[in-house]
C-alpha positions, 0 to 999 in steps of 0.5 A: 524307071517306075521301080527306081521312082518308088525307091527314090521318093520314099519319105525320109524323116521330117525335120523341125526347127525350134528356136528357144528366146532367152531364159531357163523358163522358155528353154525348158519347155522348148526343149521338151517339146522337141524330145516329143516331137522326135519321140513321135511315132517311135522315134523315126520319123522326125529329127529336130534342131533346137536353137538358142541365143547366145546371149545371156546363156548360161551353164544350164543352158548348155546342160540342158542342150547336152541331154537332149537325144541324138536325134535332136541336134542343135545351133547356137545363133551369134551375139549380138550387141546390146549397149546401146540399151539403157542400164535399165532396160527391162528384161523383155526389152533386151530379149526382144532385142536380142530377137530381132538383132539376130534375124540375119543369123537366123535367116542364113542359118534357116536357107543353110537347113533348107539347102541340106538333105533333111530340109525343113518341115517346120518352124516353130518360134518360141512365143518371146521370138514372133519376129524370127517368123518374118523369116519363115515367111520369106523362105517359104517354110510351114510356120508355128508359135509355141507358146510356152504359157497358157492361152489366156496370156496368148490371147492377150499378147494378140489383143495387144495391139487392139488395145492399142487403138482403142484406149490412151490412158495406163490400162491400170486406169481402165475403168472396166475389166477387160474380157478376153474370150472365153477368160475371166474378166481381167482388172487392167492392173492384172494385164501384162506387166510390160504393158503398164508403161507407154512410156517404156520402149517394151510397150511398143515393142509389146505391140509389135509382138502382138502383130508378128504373133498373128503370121503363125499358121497355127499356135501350140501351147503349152496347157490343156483342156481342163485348165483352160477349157473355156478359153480353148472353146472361144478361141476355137470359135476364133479361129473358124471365124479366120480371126486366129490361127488355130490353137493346140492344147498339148500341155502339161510339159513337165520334167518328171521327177527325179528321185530324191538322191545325188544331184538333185538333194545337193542340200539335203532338202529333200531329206528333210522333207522326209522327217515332216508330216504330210502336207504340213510343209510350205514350199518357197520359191520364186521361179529361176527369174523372181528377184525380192526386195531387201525389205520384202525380203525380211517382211516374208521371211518374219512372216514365215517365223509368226506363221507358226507353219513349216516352211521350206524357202530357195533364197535367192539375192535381193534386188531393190531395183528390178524383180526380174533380176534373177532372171539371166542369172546371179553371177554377179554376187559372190556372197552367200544369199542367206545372208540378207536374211533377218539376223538369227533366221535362219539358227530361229527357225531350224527344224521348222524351217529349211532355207536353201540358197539359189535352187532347189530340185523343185519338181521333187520337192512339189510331189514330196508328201510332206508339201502342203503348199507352195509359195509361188510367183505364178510362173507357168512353168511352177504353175504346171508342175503344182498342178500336175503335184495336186499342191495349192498355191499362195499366189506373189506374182512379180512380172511378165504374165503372172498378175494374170496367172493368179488371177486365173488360179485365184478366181477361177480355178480355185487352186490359190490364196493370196494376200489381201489387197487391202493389207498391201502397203503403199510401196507395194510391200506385203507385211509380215502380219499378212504373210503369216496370216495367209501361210497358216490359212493355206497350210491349216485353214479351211480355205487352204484345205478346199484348195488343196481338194481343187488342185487334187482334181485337178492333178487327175485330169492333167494326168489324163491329158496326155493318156493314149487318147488325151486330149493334149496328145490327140492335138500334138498328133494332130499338129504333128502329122501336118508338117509330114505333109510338108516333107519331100522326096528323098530323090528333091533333097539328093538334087539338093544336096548335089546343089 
């Protein structure tokens, strides 16, 4: 009996479950966060299972599922019905809704895993997904949120609700800044864009995402110590006082680049790269979901041309109703995006200037040395991929959290310029004399090269974060090594099995 318990309670591998919420910008990060997990330890001691929404998926989803490795397997929860919302929901409203519509899939989906022989070990939601942790509460499994942005936004999607109860005016009338700890005071203009409106069903759905976030027995986010160093030493004095789960700094998660060949340059821009000088070159491009304007559109695309700089722009549709329209997708145009270019741009500005429609290999282009800038709507994602390419940023956040990201490049890091809030206009348009004035600054002005100096530091430390003793690396170890303490002997999960 004693030699035949030593065989049977051997450990087997720990299995993870990650659930991706909707969009190219959380999938892609969730997705490397499993490939580290399962790659832990050399690959034996951990398996994953990475789901995802049916619901405003996409040919790039399936793509990115398919290279995922083996040991990675995944499911996709069913649709559910969305047209009871309004024709102008905003986009978080339809991703929570998705969310919480699916719970019941989740739930069965959940029971089924924990009933097979690879059990479960963890839980870790996607930080769009809190709700699905009710869940894991109810099943009795190890729970994680990970938070595919930095910390700063964490700590505001948590203070949400304090927020809640203590003020009654639109936080843009707020009139003091507001302070998160350990972060940089924050104007409430430069809060979370779905908060902006307590009229608007995503406010209060804002407010409950803020209460279900806090059933995480622990937060894993995507950034790392010397980026937020600040904000991760006052959320740590948090979390002993029991106010918040623990936080684990295990970023940056970011694609490695490429090369410049096949796929990835379908449109020749980073061989033209090739033929510019270093760091002379402007890269634009608004994330997979940043939507302009049509008279933004052509005020930057004036700008670009009076700047004098070179200039390497994604163009993507126009929308003059939503700046997030991109974000599921632009299936819906059957057009050529540089269409709705000013006439003769793009014949003006060959060979100073490269517009490419819809994508562009980003990663790539960031690390190319010709790029000396980067044009960017604040995304976490394109923030971590200039920071760990040492490039500065020319800060044009649209929504989500990326007033607040520019607000942290801008006033504390150092690493980005921005348009002057007084050459703003009235209807929020950045004229084309600005747009030019801040091209030239950041590719050519002093400003620009101080900058520059700063995301070059940067890029150092990020490299060193996930070294063999980084900071980043030791807390995903150490994150990690907490959910093998949840596994169970093989001999549990054979009876289990059996049942």
């Amino acid at each position: 009996m004693g030699k035949e318990a030593a065989t049977t309670t051997k450990k087997r591998a720990a299995h993870v479950v990650l659930l991706a919420s909707p969009g190219t910008g959380h999938l892609l990060p969730v997705a490397e966060l499993a490939r580290r997990i399962v790659a832990h330890g050399g690959g034996a001691e951990y398996t994953a299972t990475l789901v995802t929404y049916t619901n405003f998926s996409s040919a790039f989803l399936y793509s990115t599922l398919a290279s995922l490795p083996p040991s990675v397997s995944t499911a996709v929860l069913p649709q559910v019905p969305l047209g009871d919302l309004p024709a102008d929901a905003r986009v978080e409203t339809r991703i929570f809704t998705v969310v919480k519509r699916a719970l019941p899939q989740l739930r069965d989906l959940l029971r089924s895993l924990l009933e097979s022989p690879s059990g479960v070990a963890a839980f870790v939601a996607d930080l769009l997904s809190p709700w699905a942790l009710q869940v894991a509460v109810e099943l009795g499994v190890p729970r994680y949120l990970f938070c595919t942005t930095n910390l700063m936004a964490l700590s505001c999607m948590l203070h949400v609700p304090e927020l809640d109860r203590t003020t009654t005016c639109e936080f843009r009338d707020l009139p003091e800044p507001v302070h998160l700890p350990g972060c940089v005071p924050l104007r409430g203009a430069d809060l979370l864009d779905p908060i902006q409106n307590r009229s608007d069903p995503a406010y209060r759905l804002m407010v409950e995402l803020g209460e279900n976030q806090r059933l995480a027995q622990g937060f894993i986010v995507n950034t790392f110590d010397a980026m937020e160093h600040e904000t991760l030493v006052a959320f740590k004095e948090l979390s002993d006082k029991g106010v918040y789960p623990p936080a684990y700094a295990v970023g940056p998660f970011v694609r490695p680049c490429s090369g410049s060949g096949g796929e990835a340059d379908k449109h020749g821009c980073v061989r033209w790269l090739d033929e510019q000088p270093d760091a002379s070159v402007l890269y634009v491009c608004l994330g997979s979901g940043g939507t302009l304007s049509n008279k933004q559109t052509t005020e930057l695309a004036a700008g670009l041309e009076a700047s004098g700089q070179r200039f390497l722009m994604v163009v993507r549709f126009p929308s003059d109703k939503d700046c997030s329209a991109s974000y599921f997708g632009t299936a819906e145009h059957g057009d050529d995006p540089l269409r709705y270019l000013p006439e003769g741009f793009v014949e003006r500005t060959r060979g100073v200037g490269f517009c490419v429609p819809l994508w562009a290999p980003q990663v790539e282009i960031l690390n190319h040395r010709s790029v000396g800038g980067f044009l960017s709507h604040c995304g976490w994602n394109s923030t971590l991929e200039a920071v760990t390419a040492g490039v500065p940023t020319l800060a044009w956040p649209l929504y989500a959290e990326q007033r607040m990201n520019d607000v942290m490049l801008s006033e504390r890091a150092g690493l980005a310029l921005r348009p002057s809030k007084g050459s703003i206009r009235d209807d929020g348009i950045v004229p084309r004399e600005e747009v030019a004035a801040v091209a030239r600054e950041l590719i050519a002005g002093h400003k620009g090269a101080a900058a520059r100096e700063k995301a070059r530091e940067l890029q150092k430390t990020a490299a060193k974060a996930w070294a063999p003793d980084g900071p980043s690396r030791r807390a995903f170890k150490a994150v990690v090594a907490k959910w093998k303490e949840h596994e169970l002997p093989l001999a549990c999960s054979a009876e289990a099995a059996e049942r």
